[in-house]
N, C-alpha and C positions, 0 to 999 in steps of 0.2 A: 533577569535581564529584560524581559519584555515589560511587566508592572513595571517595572522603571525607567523601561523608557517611554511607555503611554503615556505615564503621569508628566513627562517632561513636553511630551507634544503636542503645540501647540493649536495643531487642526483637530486636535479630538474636543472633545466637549460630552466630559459621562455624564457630569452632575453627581458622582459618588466618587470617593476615593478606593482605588482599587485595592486589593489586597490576595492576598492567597495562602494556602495552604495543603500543603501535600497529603491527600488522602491516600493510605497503605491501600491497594486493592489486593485482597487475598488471589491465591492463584487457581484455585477452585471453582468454576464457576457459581456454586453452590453456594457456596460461603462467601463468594464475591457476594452474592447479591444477597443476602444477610448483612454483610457486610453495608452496602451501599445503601440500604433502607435507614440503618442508624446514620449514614451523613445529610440525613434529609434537612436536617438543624443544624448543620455544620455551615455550611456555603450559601450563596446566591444562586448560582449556577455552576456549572460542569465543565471540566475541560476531560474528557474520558468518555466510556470507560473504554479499557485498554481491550477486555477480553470481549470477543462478538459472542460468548455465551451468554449472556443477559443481555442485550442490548435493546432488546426490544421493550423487556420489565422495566428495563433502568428510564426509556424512554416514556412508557406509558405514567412512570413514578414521577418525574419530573414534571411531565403534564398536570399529574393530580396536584403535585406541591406548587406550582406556576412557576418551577424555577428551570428555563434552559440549559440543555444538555448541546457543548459542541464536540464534534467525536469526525476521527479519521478511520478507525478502524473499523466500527460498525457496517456489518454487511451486509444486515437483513434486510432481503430484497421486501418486506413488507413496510421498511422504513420510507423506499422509494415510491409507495403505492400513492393514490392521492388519497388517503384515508387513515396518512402516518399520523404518529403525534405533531400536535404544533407546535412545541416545546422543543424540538430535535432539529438540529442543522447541522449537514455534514462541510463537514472543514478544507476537505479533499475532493475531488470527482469520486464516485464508486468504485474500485479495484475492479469490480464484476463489468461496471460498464466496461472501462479498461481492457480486460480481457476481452468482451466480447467484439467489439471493434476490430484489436489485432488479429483475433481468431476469423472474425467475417473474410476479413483483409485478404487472410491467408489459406482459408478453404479449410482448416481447421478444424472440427467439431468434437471429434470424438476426443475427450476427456481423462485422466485419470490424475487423482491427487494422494501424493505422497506426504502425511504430517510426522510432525514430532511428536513423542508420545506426554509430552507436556500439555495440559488443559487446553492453553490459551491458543496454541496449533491444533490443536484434535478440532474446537470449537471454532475455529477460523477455517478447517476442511470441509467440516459438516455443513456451514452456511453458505460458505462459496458454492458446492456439491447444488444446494438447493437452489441457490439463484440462476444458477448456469441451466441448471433443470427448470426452472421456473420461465427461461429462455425459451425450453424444448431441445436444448442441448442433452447428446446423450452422455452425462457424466459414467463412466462406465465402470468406475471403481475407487472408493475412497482408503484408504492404507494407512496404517502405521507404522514407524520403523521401530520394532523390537531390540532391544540392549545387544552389542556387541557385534562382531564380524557376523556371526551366522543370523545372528535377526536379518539384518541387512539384507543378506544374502536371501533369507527367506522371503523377504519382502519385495526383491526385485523378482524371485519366483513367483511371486501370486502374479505380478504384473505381466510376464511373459504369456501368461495363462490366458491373456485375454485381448481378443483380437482388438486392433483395428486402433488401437489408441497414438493420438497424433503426439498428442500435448499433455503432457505428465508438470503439473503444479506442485511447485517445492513447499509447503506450510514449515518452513522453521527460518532460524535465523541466518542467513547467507551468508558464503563462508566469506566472502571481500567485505563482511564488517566481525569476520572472527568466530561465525560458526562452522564448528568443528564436525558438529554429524552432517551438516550438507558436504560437505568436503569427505568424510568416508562413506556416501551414498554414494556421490558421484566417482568415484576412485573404484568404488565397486562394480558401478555400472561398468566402467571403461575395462575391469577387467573381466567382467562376464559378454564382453562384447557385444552391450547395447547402449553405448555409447556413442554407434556408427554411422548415427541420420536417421536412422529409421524415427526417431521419438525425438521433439524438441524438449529440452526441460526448461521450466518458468520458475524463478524463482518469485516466491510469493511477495514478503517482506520489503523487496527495492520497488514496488510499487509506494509506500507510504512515508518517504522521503525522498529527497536528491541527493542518489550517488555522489562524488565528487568523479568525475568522467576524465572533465579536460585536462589535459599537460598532467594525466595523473599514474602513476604505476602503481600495480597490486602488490606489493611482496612475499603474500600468501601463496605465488606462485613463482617467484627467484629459484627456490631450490626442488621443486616438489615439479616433473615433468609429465607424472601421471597425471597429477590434478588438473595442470596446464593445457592435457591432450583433452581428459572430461569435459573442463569447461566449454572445450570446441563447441560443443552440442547444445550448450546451454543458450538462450535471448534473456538478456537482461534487461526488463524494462522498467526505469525511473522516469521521475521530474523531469525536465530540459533545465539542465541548468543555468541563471541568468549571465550577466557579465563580469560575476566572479562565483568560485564555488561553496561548497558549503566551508569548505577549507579554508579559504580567503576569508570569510566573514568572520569564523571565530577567529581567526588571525588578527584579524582589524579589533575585534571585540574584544581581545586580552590587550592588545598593544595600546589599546584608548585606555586601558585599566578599568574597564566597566566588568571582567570578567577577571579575579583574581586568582582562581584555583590554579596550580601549577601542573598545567594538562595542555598536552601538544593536543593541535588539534585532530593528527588522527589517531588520538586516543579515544576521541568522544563518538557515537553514534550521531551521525546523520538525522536521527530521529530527532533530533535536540531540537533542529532546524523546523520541522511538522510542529512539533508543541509552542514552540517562540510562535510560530505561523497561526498558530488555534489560538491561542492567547490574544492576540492583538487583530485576528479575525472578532473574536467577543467585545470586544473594546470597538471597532469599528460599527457592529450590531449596535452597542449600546447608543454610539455617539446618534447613527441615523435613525433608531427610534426619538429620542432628544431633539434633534431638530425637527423631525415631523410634529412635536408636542405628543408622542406617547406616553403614556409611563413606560418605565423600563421594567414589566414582569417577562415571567417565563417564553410566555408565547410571543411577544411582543416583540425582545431581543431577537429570538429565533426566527420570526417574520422578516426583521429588517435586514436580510442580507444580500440582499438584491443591488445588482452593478458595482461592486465593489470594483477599487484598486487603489491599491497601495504597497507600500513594498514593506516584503515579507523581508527572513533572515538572512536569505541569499537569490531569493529572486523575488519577480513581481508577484501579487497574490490578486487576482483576479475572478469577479464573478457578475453570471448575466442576468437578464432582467426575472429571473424565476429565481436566482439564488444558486444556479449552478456551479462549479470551480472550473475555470475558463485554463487553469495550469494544464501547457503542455507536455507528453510525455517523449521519451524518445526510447530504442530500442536499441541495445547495446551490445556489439558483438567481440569476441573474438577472432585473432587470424590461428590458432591453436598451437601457435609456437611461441608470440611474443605475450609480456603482464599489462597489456593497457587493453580497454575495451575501446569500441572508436563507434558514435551514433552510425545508423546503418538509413534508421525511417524515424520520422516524427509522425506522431499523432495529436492532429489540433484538435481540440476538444472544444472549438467553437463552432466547426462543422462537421466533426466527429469522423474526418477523413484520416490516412495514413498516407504520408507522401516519402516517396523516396530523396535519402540525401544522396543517391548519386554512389553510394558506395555498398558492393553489393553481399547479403549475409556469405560467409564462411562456413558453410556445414563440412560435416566430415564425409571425408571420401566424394566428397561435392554432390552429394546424395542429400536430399530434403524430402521429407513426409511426406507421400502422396495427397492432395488437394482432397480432400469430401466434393460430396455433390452438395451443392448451392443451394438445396433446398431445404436444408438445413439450417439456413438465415435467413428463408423465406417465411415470414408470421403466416402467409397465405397458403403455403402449400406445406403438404400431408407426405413426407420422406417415409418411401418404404423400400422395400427389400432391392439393394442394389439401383 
Protein backbone atom coordinates (compact mmCIF):
# COMPACT_ATOMS: atom_id res chain seq x y z
CA UNK A 1 0.00 0.00 0.00
CA UNK A 2 2.60 2.53 0.83
CA UNK A 3 5.24 1.61 -2.59
CA UNK A 4 2.21 2.39 -4.18
CA UNK A 5 1.06 5.00 -3.09
CA UNK A 6 4.67 7.00 -3.10
CA UNK A 7 5.03 5.92 -6.60
CA UNK A 8 1.72 7.71 -7.37
CA UNK A 9 2.76 11.02 -5.35
CA UNK A 10 3.17 13.65 -6.93
CA UNK A 11 5.50 15.81 -4.37
CA UNK A 12 7.91 13.01 -3.94
CA UNK A 13 10.79 13.15 -6.34
CA UNK A 14 13.18 9.56 -5.61
CA UNK A 15 14.82 9.52 -8.88
CA UNK A 16 14.47 5.29 -8.46
CA UNK A 17 11.56 3.27 -8.73
CA UNK A 18 10.71 1.88 -5.40
CA UNK A 19 10.25 -1.66 -4.81
CA UNK A 20 10.30 -4.17 -1.93
CA UNK A 21 10.48 -7.30 -0.49
CA UNK A 22 9.84 -9.13 2.58
CA UNK A 23 12.86 -10.23 4.32
CA UNK A 24 11.85 -13.51 6.77
CA UNK A 25 13.59 -12.25 10.12
CA UNK A 26 14.29 -15.43 12.11
CA UNK A 27 13.06 -15.22 15.72
CA UNK A 28 16.37 -15.80 17.36
CA UNK A 29 18.28 -13.15 17.73
CA UNK A 30 21.33 -15.20 16.65
CA UNK A 31 20.22 -16.31 13.69
CA UNK A 32 18.37 -13.14 12.99
CA UNK A 33 21.51 -11.68 12.65
CA UNK A 34 23.12 -14.53 10.33
CA UNK A 35 20.26 -14.11 8.94
CA UNK A 36 20.47 -10.37 8.17
CA UNK A 37 24.20 -10.36 7.08
CA UNK A 38 23.16 -12.63 3.84
CA UNK A 39 20.39 -9.58 2.93
CA UNK A 40 23.17 -7.38 2.61
CA UNK A 41 22.59 -8.03 -1.47
CA UNK A 42 19.19 -8.30 -1.29
CA UNK A 43 17.98 -4.53 -0.71
CA UNK A 44 18.78 -0.81 -0.66
CA UNK A 45 17.87 -0.14 2.51
CA UNK A 46 15.94 -1.50 5.66
CA UNK A 47 12.60 -1.04 6.99
CA UNK A 48 13.55 -3.22 10.43
CA UNK A 49 14.76 -5.02 12.17
CA UNK A 50 12.00 -6.08 14.17
CA UNK A 51 14.02 -7.78 17.14
CA UNK A 52 16.33 -4.98 19.40
CA UNK A 53 18.68 -8.01 19.79
CA UNK A 54 20.88 -7.02 17.08
CA UNK A 55 20.11 -3.70 16.41
CA UNK A 56 23.11 -2.18 17.08
CA UNK A 57 25.28 -5.20 14.46
CA UNK A 58 22.39 -4.62 12.00
CA UNK A 59 23.11 -0.78 12.33
CA UNK A 60 26.84 -0.84 12.27
CA UNK A 61 26.44 -3.57 8.98
CA UNK A 62 24.39 -1.11 7.20
CA UNK A 63 26.86 1.62 7.69
CA UNK A 64 29.61 -0.64 6.40
CA UNK A 65 27.37 -1.62 3.34
CA UNK A 66 26.11 2.43 2.77
CA UNK A 67 22.76 1.16 2.73
CA UNK A 68 20.19 2.79 5.56
CA UNK A 69 18.43 1.15 8.11
CA UNK A 70 14.84 2.72 9.21
CA UNK A 71 13.71 0.98 12.47
CA UNK A 72 10.83 1.70 15.23
CA UNK A 73 11.70 -0.88 17.44
CA UNK A 74 15.38 -0.40 18.07
CA UNK A 75 16.26 0.60 21.68
CA UNK A 76 19.84 0.73 21.98
CA UNK A 77 20.36 3.64 24.06
CA UNK A 78 23.91 3.76 22.12
CA UNK A 79 22.01 4.24 18.87
CA UNK A 80 20.80 7.58 20.59
CA UNK A 81 24.51 8.56 21.48
CA UNK A 82 26.25 11.02 19.11
CA UNK A 83 28.58 8.49 18.02
CA UNK A 84 25.56 6.20 16.43
CA UNK A 85 25.86 4.80 13.08
CA UNK A 86 24.94 7.24 10.27
CA UNK A 87 23.21 4.82 8.28
CA UNK A 88 20.39 4.54 11.21
CA UNK A 89 17.25 6.67 11.65
CA UNK A 90 14.59 6.01 13.92
CA UNK A 91 11.10 6.13 12.55
CA UNK A 92 9.33 6.67 15.85
CA UNK A 93 10.50 8.79 19.07
CA UNK A 94 12.55 6.22 21.50
CA UNK A 95 10.03 4.06 23.67
CA UNK A 96 12.78 4.79 26.50
CA UNK A 97 12.55 8.48 25.97
CA UNK A 98 8.85 7.89 26.11
CA UNK A 99 8.88 6.27 29.37
CA UNK A 100 11.29 8.50 30.76
CA UNK A 101 9.21 11.61 30.38
CA UNK A 102 6.02 9.97 31.85
CA UNK A 103 7.99 8.33 34.63
CA UNK A 104 9.89 12.12 35.50
CA UNK A 105 6.13 13.42 35.18
CA UNK A 106 5.01 11.12 37.77
CA UNK A 107 7.92 10.64 40.37
CA UNK A 108 8.21 7.23 39.27
CA UNK A 109 11.73 5.59 39.14
CA UNK A 110 11.99 2.47 40.49
CA UNK A 111 11.43 -0.03 37.75
CA UNK A 112 10.57 -3.53 37.12
CA UNK A 113 10.01 -5.36 33.65
CA UNK A 114 8.02 -8.45 33.11
CA UNK A 115 8.83 -10.12 29.26
CA UNK A 116 7.52 -13.00 27.42
CA UNK A 117 9.67 -15.83 27.13
CA UNK A 118 9.88 -15.20 23.36
CA UNK A 119 13.44 -13.82 22.03
CA UNK A 120 12.13 -10.72 20.59
CA UNK A 121 10.47 -9.76 24.44
CA UNK A 122 13.43 -11.15 26.36
CA UNK A 123 15.61 -8.83 23.97
CA UNK A 124 13.20 -5.83 24.18
CA UNK A 125 13.55 -6.31 28.41
CA UNK A 126 17.25 -6.51 28.39
CA UNK A 127 17.57 -3.15 26.30
CA UNK A 128 14.99 -1.22 27.79
CA UNK A 129 16.57 -2.48 31.44
CA UNK A 130 19.85 -0.80 29.99
CA UNK A 131 18.72 2.41 28.77
CA UNK A 132 16.59 3.15 31.75
CA UNK A 133 19.85 2.41 33.63
CA UNK A 134 21.91 4.22 31.42
CA UNK A 135 19.35 7.12 32.70
CA UNK A 136 20.43 6.26 36.37
CA UNK A 137 17.20 4.84 36.72
CA UNK A 138 17.08 1.97 39.27
CA UNK A 139 15.76 -0.80 37.11
CA UNK A 140 15.32 -3.28 39.87
CA UNK A 141 14.36 -6.51 38.18
CA UNK A 142 14.09 -7.91 34.75
CA UNK A 143 11.52 -11.22 34.56
CA UNK A 144 10.19 -13.73 32.53
CA UNK A 145 6.86 -15.34 32.63
CA UNK A 146 7.40 -19.11 32.72
CA UNK A 147 4.63 -21.55 30.86
CA UNK A 148 1.49 -22.06 32.54
CA UNK A 149 -0.61 -20.76 35.76
CA UNK A 150 2.29 -21.62 38.22
CA UNK A 151 5.14 -19.85 36.08
CA UNK A 152 2.87 -16.88 36.31
CA UNK A 153 2.34 -17.21 39.69
CA UNK A 154 6.10 -17.80 40.27
CA UNK A 155 6.94 -14.83 38.61
CA UNK A 156 4.55 -12.36 40.30
CA UNK A 157 6.46 -14.04 43.53
CA UNK A 158 9.95 -12.94 42.54
CA UNK A 159 8.30 -9.50 41.99
CA UNK A 160 6.70 -9.23 45.41
CA UNK A 161 10.26 -10.08 46.71
CA UNK A 162 11.46 -6.68 45.92
CA UNK A 163 10.89 -3.43 47.33
CA UNK A 164 9.90 -0.27 46.19
CA UNK A 165 8.85 -1.01 42.56
CA UNK A 166 6.40 1.79 41.06
CA UNK A 167 6.33 0.80 37.42
CA UNK A 168 6.31 -2.80 36.26
CA UNK A 169 6.77 -2.97 32.04
CA UNK A 170 4.77 -5.49 30.16
CA UNK A 171 7.41 -6.89 27.12
CA UNK A 172 4.75 -8.94 25.30
CA UNK A 173 1.97 -8.52 23.01
CA UNK A 174 -1.07 -6.44 24.72
CA UNK A 175 -3.96 -8.24 25.23
CA UNK A 176 -6.53 -5.22 23.47
CA UNK A 177 -4.59 -6.50 20.13
CA UNK A 178 -5.04 -10.26 21.21
CA UNK A 179 -2.42 -11.12 23.61
CA UNK A 180 -3.25 -13.88 25.65
CA UNK A 181 -0.47 -14.15 28.26
CA UNK A 182 -0.73 -10.39 29.16
CA UNK A 183 -4.32 -10.98 29.92
CA UNK A 184 -3.44 -14.30 32.22
CA UNK A 185 -0.54 -12.20 34.00
CA UNK A 186 -2.81 -9.50 34.66
CA UNK A 187 -5.79 -11.80 35.87
CA UNK A 188 -3.25 -13.27 38.08
CA UNK A 189 -2.08 -10.31 39.47
CA UNK A 190 -5.69 -9.16 40.46
CA UNK A 191 -6.03 -12.47 42.03
CA UNK A 192 -3.03 -12.38 44.08
CA UNK A 193 -3.93 -9.00 45.04
CA UNK A 194 -1.46 -6.79 43.44
CA UNK A 195 -3.56 -5.46 41.35
CA UNK A 196 -4.67 -2.70 44.00
CA UNK A 197 -2.48 0.63 43.17
CA UNK A 198 0.27 -0.34 44.75
CA UNK A 199 2.24 -0.96 41.06
CA UNK A 200 1.16 0.73 37.85
CA UNK A 201 1.65 -1.77 34.90
CA UNK A 202 3.05 -0.32 31.32
CA UNK A 203 2.30 -2.13 28.54
CA UNK A 204 5.30 -2.24 26.34
CA UNK A 205 4.04 -2.88 22.65
CA UNK A 206 1.15 0.25 22.40
CA UNK A 207 4.09 2.46 22.47
CA UNK A 208 5.01 1.48 18.75
CA UNK A 209 1.78 2.18 17.21
CA UNK A 210 -1.71 4.13 17.48
CA UNK A 211 -4.14 2.19 19.52
CA UNK A 212 -7.46 2.98 17.91
CA UNK A 213 -8.88 4.98 21.34
CA UNK A 214 -11.73 7.08 20.11
CA UNK A 215 -15.53 6.07 19.93
CA UNK A 216 -13.74 2.64 20.37
CA UNK A 217 -14.67 -0.52 22.72
CA UNK A 218 -12.39 -3.37 23.66
CA UNK A 219 -14.33 -6.76 23.49
CA UNK A 220 -11.63 -8.58 25.14
CA UNK A 221 -13.23 -7.33 28.17
CA UNK A 222 -17.47 -7.71 27.32
CA UNK A 223 -17.39 -11.02 29.14
CA UNK A 224 -14.26 -11.42 31.15
CA UNK A 225 -14.78 -8.94 34.55
CA UNK A 226 -11.52 -10.09 36.21
CA UNK A 227 -9.63 -8.94 33.33
CA UNK A 228 -11.76 -5.76 33.22
CA UNK A 229 -10.98 -5.02 37.15
CA UNK A 230 -6.86 -5.88 36.31
CA UNK A 231 -6.78 -3.59 33.48
CA UNK A 232 -7.88 -0.81 36.40
CA UNK A 233 -4.19 -0.74 37.07
CA UNK A 234 -2.85 -0.72 33.96
CA UNK A 235 -1.56 3.18 31.79
CA UNK A 236 -1.89 2.56 28.45
CA UNK A 237 0.42 4.70 26.58
CA UNK A 238 0.17 5.07 22.52
CA UNK A 239 0.33 7.63 19.49
CA UNK A 240 -2.44 10.52 19.84
CA UNK A 241 -4.47 9.43 17.34
CA UNK A 242 -5.08 12.06 14.35
CA UNK A 243 -8.67 12.94 12.89
CA UNK A 244 -9.45 9.51 12.22
CA UNK A 245 -8.09 6.26 13.68
CA UNK A 246 -6.07 3.68 12.65
CA UNK A 247 -9.55 1.82 12.03
CA UNK A 248 -10.84 4.50 9.82
CA UNK A 249 -8.00 4.55 7.57
CA UNK A 250 -7.84 0.97 6.62
CA UNK A 251 -11.47 1.37 6.30
CA UNK A 252 -11.14 4.12 3.62
CA UNK A 253 -8.18 2.00 2.28
CA UNK A 254 -10.16 -1.26 1.35
CA UNK A 255 -13.30 0.86 0.53
CA UNK A 256 -10.91 2.88 -2.33
CA UNK A 257 -10.04 -1.02 -3.22
CA UNK A 258 -6.32 -0.11 -2.77
CA UNK A 259 -6.35 -2.79 -0.01
CA UNK A 260 -8.13 -6.12 -1.45
CA UNK A 261 -7.59 -8.82 1.20
CA UNK A 262 -10.97 -9.77 2.91
CA UNK A 263 -10.03 -8.41 6.61
CA UNK A 264 -12.05 -6.29 8.87
CA UNK A 265 -10.07 -3.84 9.99
CA UNK A 266 -9.94 -5.00 13.53
CA UNK A 267 -8.45 -7.99 12.45
CA UNK A 268 -5.30 -6.43 11.41
CA UNK A 269 -2.50 -5.06 14.09
CA UNK A 270 -2.17 -1.48 14.51
CA UNK A 271 1.46 -2.02 13.77
CA UNK A 272 0.43 -2.02 10.00
CA UNK A 273 -0.12 1.62 10.49
CA UNK A 274 4.10 2.16 12.01
CA UNK A 275 5.42 0.06 8.88
CA UNK A 276 3.13 2.12 6.15
CA UNK A 277 4.65 5.14 8.40
CA UNK A 278 8.46 3.83 8.09
CA UNK A 279 7.94 3.02 4.53
CA UNK A 280 6.96 6.42 3.27
CA UNK A 281 9.29 8.08 6.21
CA UNK A 282 12.22 6.38 3.70
CA UNK A 283 10.70 7.74 0.62
CA UNK A 284 10.55 11.09 2.17
CA UNK A 285 14.47 10.80 3.23
CA UNK A 286 15.05 9.89 -0.28
CA UNK A 287 13.03 12.63 -1.80
CA UNK A 288 15.08 15.53 0.57
CA UNK A 289 18.39 14.10 -0.06
CA UNK A 290 17.27 14.57 -4.06
CA UNK A 291 16.59 17.88 -3.82
CA UNK A 292 19.56 18.98 -1.85
CA UNK A 293 21.62 17.21 -5.08
CA UNK A 294 22.88 14.19 -2.75
CA UNK A 295 23.12 10.90 -3.87
CA UNK A 296 20.95 8.80 -2.38
CA UNK A 297 23.40 6.19 -0.32
CA UNK A 298 23.20 4.82 2.99
CA UNK A 299 24.17 7.65 5.25
CA UNK A 300 22.82 10.09 3.10
CA UNK A 301 18.95 8.96 3.23
CA UNK A 302 19.53 8.47 6.99
CA UNK A 303 21.01 12.13 7.30
CA UNK A 304 17.96 13.69 5.40
CA UNK A 305 15.28 13.44 7.88
CA UNK A 306 15.24 16.49 9.40
CA UNK A 307 11.66 18.78 9.60
CA UNK A 308 9.63 16.50 8.13
CA UNK A 309 5.73 16.42 7.65
CA UNK A 310 3.47 14.63 5.88
CA UNK A 311 0.72 12.42 6.51
CA UNK A 312 1.28 9.16 7.72
CA UNK A 313 -1.55 6.21 7.68
CA UNK A 314 -3.81 7.65 10.16
CA UNK A 315 -2.08 10.62 11.50
CA UNK A 316 0.42 13.21 10.78
CA UNK A 317 4.25 12.01 10.82
CA UNK A 318 6.32 14.70 11.93
CA UNK A 319 10.02 15.61 12.56
CA UNK A 320 12.38 18.53 13.94
CA UNK A 321 15.23 20.08 12.78
CA UNK A 322 17.70 17.21 14.24
CA UNK A 323 15.57 14.50 12.82
CA UNK A 324 13.54 13.73 15.83
CA UNK A 325 9.73 12.20 15.56
CA UNK A 326 7.71 15.17 16.74
CA UNK A 327 4.39 12.22 17.11
CA UNK A 328 2.53 12.90 20.08
CA UNK A 329 1.68 10.41 22.64
CA UNK A 330 -1.25 10.08 25.02
CA UNK A 331 -1.90 7.99 28.16
CA UNK A 332 -4.90 5.71 28.28
CA UNK A 333 -6.85 4.92 31.09
CA UNK A 334 -9.59 2.85 32.48
CA UNK A 335 -12.71 3.59 34.81
CA UNK A 336 -12.32 -0.45 35.89
CA UNK A 337 -15.81 -1.22 35.01
CA UNK A 338 -16.52 -0.01 31.55
CA UNK A 339 -14.39 -1.62 27.81
CA UNK A 340 -13.27 1.85 26.37
CA UNK A 341 -10.01 3.59 27.55
CA UNK A 342 -10.50 7.52 27.37
CA UNK A 343 -6.89 9.83 27.09
CA UNK A 344 -6.22 11.01 30.68
CA UNK A 345 -2.50 13.23 29.62
CA UNK A 346 -0.70 13.98 26.56
CA UNK A 347 2.78 14.01 25.93
CA UNK A 348 4.22 16.61 23.34
CA UNK A 349 7.22 15.35 22.31
CA UNK A 350 8.10 18.86 20.94
CA UNK A 351 8.74 20.22 24.39
CA UNK A 352 8.79 16.86 25.97
CA UNK A 353 6.17 18.12 28.56
CA UNK A 354 3.06 15.86 29.89
CA UNK A 355 -0.14 18.04 30.17
CA UNK A 356 -3.35 17.10 31.71
CA UNK A 357 -6.56 16.44 29.55
CA UNK A 358 -8.60 17.47 32.36
CA UNK A 359 -9.61 14.05 33.05
CA UNK A 360 -8.27 12.39 36.00
CA UNK A 361 -6.27 8.67 36.02
CA UNK A 362 -8.66 5.83 37.85
CA UNK A 363 -6.46 3.82 40.07
CA UNK A 364 -7.80 1.14 42.20
CA UNK A 365 -8.98 1.63 45.45
CA UNK A 366 -8.10 5.41 44.42
CA UNK A 367 -4.55 4.45 45.70
CA UNK A 368 -1.47 5.49 43.23
CA UNK A 369 2.26 4.55 43.73
CA UNK A 370 3.85 6.58 46.20
CA UNK A 371 5.99 9.63 44.13
CA UNK A 372 10.23 8.82 44.42
CA UNK A 373 12.26 11.42 45.43
CA UNK A 374 13.06 13.82 42.38
CA UNK A 375 16.45 13.20 42.39
CA UNK A 376 16.26 10.59 40.73
CA UNK A 377 15.60 12.78 37.42
CA UNK A 378 18.01 14.93 38.49
CA UNK A 379 21.46 14.30 35.97
CA UNK A 380 22.93 16.55 38.74
CA UNK A 381 22.28 15.02 42.00
CA UNK A 382 23.67 11.71 43.49
CA UNK A 383 20.03 9.75 45.28
CA UNK A 384 21.00 8.02 48.19
CA UNK A 385 19.45 6.16 50.94
CA UNK A 386 15.97 7.54 51.69
Amino acid sequence: LAVGRISRDPSLDLGHRLDYVILQEECEASRALVRFVDFGKLSSAFIGPLNPGFCEVAAYLGENWNKAIFSWMCINYKLDSTIHPHAFARTLPSPTQILLTIMKYFKWAHVGIIASSEDIWMYTAKESATALRNHGLPVVIVTSVQKGEKGIEDTWNKIKEVNNIKIILLCMHSVLVGGQEQADLLTKALEMGLADGRYVFVPYDTLLYSLPYQNNSFSVFDNDSKLREAYDAVLTITLESGERTFYDAFREAKESGEIIRDLEATQVSPLFGTIYDAIYFMAMAMDSARRKGVRASGANIAEHTKNFSFPGFSHRVETDSCGRGLNNYVILDTDGHRNQLFPTHLLDMSSGSVLSLGQAIHFPNEVSPKPDSSCWFDPDVLCTEG
